[in-house]
C-alpha positions as CSV (number, residue, x, y, z in Angstrom):
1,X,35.7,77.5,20.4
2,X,35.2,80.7,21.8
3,X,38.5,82.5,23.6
4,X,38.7,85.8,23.2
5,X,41.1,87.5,25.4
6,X,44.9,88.4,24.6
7,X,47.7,87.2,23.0
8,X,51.5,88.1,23.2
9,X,53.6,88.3,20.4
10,X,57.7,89.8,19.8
11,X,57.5,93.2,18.4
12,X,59.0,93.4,14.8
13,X,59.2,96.2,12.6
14,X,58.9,96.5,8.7
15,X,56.4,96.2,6.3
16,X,54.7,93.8,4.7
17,X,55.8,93.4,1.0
18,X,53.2,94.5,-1.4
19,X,53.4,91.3,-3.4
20,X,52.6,89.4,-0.2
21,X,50.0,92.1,1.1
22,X,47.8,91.8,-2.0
23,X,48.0,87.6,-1.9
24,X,46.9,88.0,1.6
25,X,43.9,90.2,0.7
26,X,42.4,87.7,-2.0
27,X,43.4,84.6,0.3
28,X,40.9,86.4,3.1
29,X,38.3,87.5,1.0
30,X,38.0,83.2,0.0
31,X,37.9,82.2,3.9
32,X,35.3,85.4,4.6
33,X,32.7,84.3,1.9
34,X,33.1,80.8,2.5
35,X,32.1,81.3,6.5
36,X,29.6,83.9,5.6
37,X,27.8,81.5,3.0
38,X,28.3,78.7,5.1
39,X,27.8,80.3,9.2
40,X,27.1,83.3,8.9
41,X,28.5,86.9,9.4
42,X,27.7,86.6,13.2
43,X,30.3,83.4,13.2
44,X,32.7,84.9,11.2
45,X,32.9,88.0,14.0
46,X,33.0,84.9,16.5
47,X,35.5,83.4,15.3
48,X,38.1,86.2,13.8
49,X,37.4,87.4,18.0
50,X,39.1,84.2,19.1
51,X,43.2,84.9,19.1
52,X,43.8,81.2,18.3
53,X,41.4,81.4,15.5
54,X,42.8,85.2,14.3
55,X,46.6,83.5,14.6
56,X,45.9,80.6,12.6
57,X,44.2,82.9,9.9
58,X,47.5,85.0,10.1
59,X,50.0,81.9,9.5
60,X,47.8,80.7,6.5
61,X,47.9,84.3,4.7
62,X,51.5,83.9,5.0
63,X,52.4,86.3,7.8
64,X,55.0,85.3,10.7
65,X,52.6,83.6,12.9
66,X,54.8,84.8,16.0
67,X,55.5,88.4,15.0
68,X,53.4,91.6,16.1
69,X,53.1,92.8,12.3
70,X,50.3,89.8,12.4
71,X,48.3,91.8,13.9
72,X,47.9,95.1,11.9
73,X,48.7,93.5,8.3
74,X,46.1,90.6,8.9
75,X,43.6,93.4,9.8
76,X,44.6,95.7,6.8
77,X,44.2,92.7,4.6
78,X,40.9,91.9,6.0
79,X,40.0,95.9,6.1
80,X,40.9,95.4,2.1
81,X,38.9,92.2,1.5
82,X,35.7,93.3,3.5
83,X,33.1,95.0,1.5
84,X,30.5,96.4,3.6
85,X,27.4,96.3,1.2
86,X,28.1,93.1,-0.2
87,X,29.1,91.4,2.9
88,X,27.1,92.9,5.4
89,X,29.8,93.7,8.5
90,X,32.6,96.2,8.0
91,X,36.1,97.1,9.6
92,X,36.8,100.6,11.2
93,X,39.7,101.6,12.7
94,X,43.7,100.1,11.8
95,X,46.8,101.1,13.0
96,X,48.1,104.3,14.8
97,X,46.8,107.5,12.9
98,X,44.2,105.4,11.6
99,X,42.7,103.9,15.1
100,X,41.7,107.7,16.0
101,X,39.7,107.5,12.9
102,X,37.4,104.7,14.4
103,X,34.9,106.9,15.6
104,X,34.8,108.6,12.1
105,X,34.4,105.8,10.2
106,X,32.1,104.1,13.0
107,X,29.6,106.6,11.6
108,X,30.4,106.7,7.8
109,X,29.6,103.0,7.8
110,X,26.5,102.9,9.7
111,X,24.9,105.2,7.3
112,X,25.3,103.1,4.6
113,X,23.9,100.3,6.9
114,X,21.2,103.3,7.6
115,X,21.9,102.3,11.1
116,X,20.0,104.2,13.9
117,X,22.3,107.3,15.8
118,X,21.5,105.3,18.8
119,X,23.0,102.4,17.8
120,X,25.7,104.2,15.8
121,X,26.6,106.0,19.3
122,X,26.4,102.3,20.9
123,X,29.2,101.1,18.7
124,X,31.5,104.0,19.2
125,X,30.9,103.7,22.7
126,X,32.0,100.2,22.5
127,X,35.0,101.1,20.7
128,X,35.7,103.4,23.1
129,X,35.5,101.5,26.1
130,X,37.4,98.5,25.4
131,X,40.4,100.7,24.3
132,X,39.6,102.5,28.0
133,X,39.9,98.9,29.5
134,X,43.2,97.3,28.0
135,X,45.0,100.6,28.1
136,X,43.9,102.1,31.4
137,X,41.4,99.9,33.8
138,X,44.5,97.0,33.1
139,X,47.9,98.1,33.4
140,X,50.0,95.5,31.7
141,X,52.5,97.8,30.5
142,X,51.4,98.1,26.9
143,X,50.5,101.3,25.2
144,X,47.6,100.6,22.5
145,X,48.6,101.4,18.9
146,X,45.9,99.0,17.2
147,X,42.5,99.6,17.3
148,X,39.8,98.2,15.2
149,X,36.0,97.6,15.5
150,X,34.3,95.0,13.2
151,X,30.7,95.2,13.6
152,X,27.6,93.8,11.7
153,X,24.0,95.6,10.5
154,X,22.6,94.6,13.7
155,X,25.1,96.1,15.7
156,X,27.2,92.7,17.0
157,X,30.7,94.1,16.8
158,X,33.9,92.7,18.2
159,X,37.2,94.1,19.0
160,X,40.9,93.7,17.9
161,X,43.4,95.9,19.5
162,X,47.1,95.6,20.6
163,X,49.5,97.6,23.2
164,X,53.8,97.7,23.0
165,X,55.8,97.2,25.9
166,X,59.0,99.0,24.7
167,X,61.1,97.8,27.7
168,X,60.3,94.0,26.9
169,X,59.8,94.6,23.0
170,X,56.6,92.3,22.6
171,X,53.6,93.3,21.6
172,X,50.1,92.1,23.4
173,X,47.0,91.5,21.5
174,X,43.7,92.0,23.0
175,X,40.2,90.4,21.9
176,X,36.8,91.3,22.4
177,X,33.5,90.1,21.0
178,X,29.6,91.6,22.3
179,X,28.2,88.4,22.6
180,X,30.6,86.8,25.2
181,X,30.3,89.6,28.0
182,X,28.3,91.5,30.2
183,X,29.9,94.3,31.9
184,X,32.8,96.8,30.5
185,X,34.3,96.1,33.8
186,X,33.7,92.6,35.0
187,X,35.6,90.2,34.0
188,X,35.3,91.4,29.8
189,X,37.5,89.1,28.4
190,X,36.0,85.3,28.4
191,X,39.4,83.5,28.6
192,X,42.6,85.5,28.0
193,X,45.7,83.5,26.3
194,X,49.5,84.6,26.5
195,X,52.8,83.7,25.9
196,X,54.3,85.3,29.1
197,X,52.5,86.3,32.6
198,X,53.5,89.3,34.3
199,X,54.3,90.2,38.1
200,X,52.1,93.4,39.2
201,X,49.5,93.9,36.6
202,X,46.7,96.3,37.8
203,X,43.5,94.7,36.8
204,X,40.3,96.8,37.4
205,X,38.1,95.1,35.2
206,X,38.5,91.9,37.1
207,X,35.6,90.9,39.5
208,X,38.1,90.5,41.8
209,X,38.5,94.1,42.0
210,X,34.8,95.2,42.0
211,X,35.5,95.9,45.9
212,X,37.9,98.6,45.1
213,X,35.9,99.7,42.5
214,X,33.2,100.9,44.4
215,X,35.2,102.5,47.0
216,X,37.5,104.6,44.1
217,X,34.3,105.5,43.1
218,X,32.8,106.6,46.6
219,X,36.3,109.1,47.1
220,X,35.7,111.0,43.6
221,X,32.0,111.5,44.7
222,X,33.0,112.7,47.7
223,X,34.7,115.9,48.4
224,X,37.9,116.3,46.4
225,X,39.5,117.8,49.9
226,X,39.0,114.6,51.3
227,X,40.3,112.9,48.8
228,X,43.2,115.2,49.0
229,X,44.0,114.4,52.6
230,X,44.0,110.3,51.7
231,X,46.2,111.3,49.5
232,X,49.0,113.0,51.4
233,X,48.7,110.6,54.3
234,X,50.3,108.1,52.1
235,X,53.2,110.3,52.4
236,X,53.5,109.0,56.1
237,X,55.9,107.1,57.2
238,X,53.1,104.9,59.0
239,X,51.9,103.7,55.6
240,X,54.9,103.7,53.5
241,X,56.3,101.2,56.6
242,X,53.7,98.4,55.8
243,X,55.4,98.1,52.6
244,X,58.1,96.8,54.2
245,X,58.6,94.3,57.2
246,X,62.8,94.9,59.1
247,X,64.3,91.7,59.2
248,X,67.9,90.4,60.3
249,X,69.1,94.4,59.4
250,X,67.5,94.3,55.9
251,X,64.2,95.7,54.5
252,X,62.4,92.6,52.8
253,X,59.4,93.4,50.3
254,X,55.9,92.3,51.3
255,X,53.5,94.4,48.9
256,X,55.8,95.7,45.5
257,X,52.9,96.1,43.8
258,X,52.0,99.1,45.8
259,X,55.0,101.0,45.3
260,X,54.3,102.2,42.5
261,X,52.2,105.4,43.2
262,X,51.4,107.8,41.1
263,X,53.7,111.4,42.0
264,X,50.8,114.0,41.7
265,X,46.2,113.4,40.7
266,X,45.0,115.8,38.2
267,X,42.7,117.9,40.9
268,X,41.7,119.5,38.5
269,X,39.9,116.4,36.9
270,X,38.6,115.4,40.3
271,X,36.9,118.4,40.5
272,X,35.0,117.8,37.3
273,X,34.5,114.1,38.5
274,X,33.4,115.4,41.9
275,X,30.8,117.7,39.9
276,X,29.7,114.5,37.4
277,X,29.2,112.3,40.3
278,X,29.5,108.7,38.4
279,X,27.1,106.5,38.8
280,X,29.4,103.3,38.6
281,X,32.8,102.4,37.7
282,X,32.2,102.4,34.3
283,X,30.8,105.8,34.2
284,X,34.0,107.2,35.8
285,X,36.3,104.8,33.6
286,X,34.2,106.0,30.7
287,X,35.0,109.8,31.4
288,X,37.0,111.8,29.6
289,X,40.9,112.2,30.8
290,X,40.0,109.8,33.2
291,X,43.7,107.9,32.4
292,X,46.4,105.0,34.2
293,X,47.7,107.4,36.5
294,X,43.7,108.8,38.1
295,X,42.9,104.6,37.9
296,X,46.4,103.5,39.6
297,X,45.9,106.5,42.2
298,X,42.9,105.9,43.4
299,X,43.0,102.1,43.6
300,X,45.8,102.3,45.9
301,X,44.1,104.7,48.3
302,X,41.4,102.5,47.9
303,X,43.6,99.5,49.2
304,X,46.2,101.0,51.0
305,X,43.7,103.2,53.3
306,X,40.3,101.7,53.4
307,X,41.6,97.9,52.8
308,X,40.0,97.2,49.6
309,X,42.3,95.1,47.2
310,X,42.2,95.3,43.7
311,X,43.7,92.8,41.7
312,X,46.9,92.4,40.6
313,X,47.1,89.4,38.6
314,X,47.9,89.3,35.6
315,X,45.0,88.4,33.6
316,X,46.6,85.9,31.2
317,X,45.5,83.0,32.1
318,X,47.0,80.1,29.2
319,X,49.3,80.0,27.1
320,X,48.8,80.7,23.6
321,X,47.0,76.6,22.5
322,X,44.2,75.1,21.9
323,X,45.6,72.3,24.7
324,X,48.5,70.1,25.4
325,X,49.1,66.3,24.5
326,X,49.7,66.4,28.1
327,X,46.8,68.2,29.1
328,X,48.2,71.3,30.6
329,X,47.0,73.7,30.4
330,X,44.2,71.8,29.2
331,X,43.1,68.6,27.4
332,X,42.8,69.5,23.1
333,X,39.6,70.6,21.8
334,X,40.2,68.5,19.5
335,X,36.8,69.4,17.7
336,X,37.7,72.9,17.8
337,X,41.0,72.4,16.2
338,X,39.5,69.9,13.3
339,X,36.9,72.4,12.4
340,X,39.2,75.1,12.2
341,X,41.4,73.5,9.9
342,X,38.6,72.5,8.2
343,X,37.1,76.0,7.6
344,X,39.9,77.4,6.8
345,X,41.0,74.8,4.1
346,X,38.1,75.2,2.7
347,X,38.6,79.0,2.5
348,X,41.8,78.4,0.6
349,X,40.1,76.2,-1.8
350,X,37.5,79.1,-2.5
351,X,40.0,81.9,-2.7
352,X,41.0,83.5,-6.4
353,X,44.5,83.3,-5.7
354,X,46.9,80.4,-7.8
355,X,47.2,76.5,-7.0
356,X,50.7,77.5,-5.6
357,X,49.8,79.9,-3.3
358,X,47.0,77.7,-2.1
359,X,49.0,75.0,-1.6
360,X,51.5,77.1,0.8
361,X,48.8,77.9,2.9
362,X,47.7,74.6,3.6
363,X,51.0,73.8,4.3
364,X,51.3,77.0,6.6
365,X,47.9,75.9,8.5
366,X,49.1,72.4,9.1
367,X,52.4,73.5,10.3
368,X,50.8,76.1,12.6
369,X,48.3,73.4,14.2
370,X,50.8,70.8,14.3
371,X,53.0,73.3,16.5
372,X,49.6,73.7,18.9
């Protein structure tokens, strides 16, 4: 039952009640020894890395399974209930201010796992990049304000981050997880889930796109001037024209997802770029104030010039279920679902909070799998 990849949810604002905050925290620590004791920390990164999995954790602590705050008060609670030297992972990162202190606390945390600086520098580039990829090499339209890193003794780690889209006022949530990927830049997420698919996304970590990423790639190792010239010929009326095809007296759209160029390219960074000479896409993704606008730029002189697509698909690919009674958009797991509920009750069962409150829970996990 492995899906990382995204998840959309409504943006909401508040806070979660401390009353309901600190149930939440003893509800999770129960469901977080029980999987350890039982799988594992390994499956317990696993699993929290699969958005079905992470929501149906989130309804059963008793947080609106369908509201953004799920996100960043299911990870504060599990932040809360995680105790590094007892339980062997930890949780760095959180929510706005505290996502810049990833990094920061990346470090504090491996030297109480007396972690190597190699692989303490391997986790914080991991953090690093797949923030760089959901909030730059894929532009969705969501701006990350959740960031956080769990990661073991051995160095497994997974991600949880999410993006707002203030025009549409939802929220998208974005999984990772080391063991289910290959390549920053290939094709990171294993399956990606969603409530709502949208028209135009820029996807440069899709292999679809690996075309145009070696060509964006070949212009910033080459001379910035002639990069420079690329750049003003799609000023031309010659290629601003095959955006558009005159028919019966009206302009009709053929390629919208190319009219969005960036106004200006930070030459300045090219330069620097030029004088770096990346190796690979993911060196030049990985370089500092290397953002949307240098990424957007040069995939669209990369298509629009030399004829190398990148993708623009959306990379949602289901909607947010386990499966449909009907098979779309594809048959139950049920196995996946019974063991889920089945963990997870028995992480109720375990937990220090009252009878009451564990009986809610189960209530709230049956509820939630009986929507899916």
């Amino acid at each position: 039952m492995v899906k990382t990849g995204i998840a959309n949810l409504p943006l909401h604002g508040g806070k979660a009640p401390k009353w309901l905050f600190n149930r939440m925290v003893k509800l999770s620590e129960g469901i977080i020894d029980l999987i350890i004791d039982e799988y594992g920390k390994v499956e317990f990164l696993k699993r929290i890395s699969d958005p079905f999995w992470f929501q149906a954790l989130s309804c059963v602590l008793g947080f609106d399974w369908h509201s953004s705050g799920c996100t960043t008060v299911t990870c504060g609670a599990l932040k809360e209930a995680i105790k590094p030297e007892e339980h062997g992972f930890a949780i760095a990162g959180g929510k706005g201010k505290a996502s810049r202190k990833t990094l920061e606390q990346i470090e504090k945390i491996g030297g109480i796992y007396n972690l190597s600086s190699s692989k303490i520098k391997n986790l914080q580039y991991s953090s690093r990049m797949a923030a760089k990829v959901d909030n730059t090499a894929i532009q969705d339209g969501h701006s990350l304000y959740h960031h956080v890193l769990l990661f073991t003794e051995d160095g497994t780690w997974g991600v949880i981050q999410q993006g707002m889209n203030s025009d549409t006022n939802y929220a998208r949530r974005y999984h990772w997880f080391s063991n289910n990927f290959d390549s920053f830049i290939c094709d990171p997420h294993e399956s990606i889930v969603g409530e709502k698919v949208k028209d135009g996304v820029l996807d440069m970590s899709s292999s679809a796109s690996i075309s145009n990423q070696n060509t964006s790639v070949d212009l910033v190792c080459d001379n910035p001037l002639h990069l420079r010239s690329d750049f003003e010929k799609l000023k031309k009326p010659i290629y601003q024209s095959t955006l558009y095809n005159f028919s019966n007296g009206s302009y009709k759209k053929e390629a919208i997802e190319c009219l969005d160029m960036p106004r200006s390219i930070n030459w300045n960074k090219m330069r620097e770029l030029y004088e770096f000479q990346p190796r690979n896409y993911e060196e030049f993704l990985s370089f500092k104030g290397v953002g949307p606008n240098t990424v957007r730029a040069l995939a669209l002189i990369s298509d629009l010039i030399y004829g190398d697509k990148p993708s623009w698909k959306d990379p949602v690919k289901y909607s947010f279920t386990v499966g449909g009674k009907d098979g779309v958009p594809f048959p139950v797991d049920r196995k996946a679902m019974d063991e889920s509920t089945e963990i997870i009750k028995l992480g109720i069962n375990q937990s220090t909070v009252g009878n009451k409150e564990k009986i809610n829970a189960i209530k709230r996990l049956n509820n939630f799998f009986n929507l899916n």
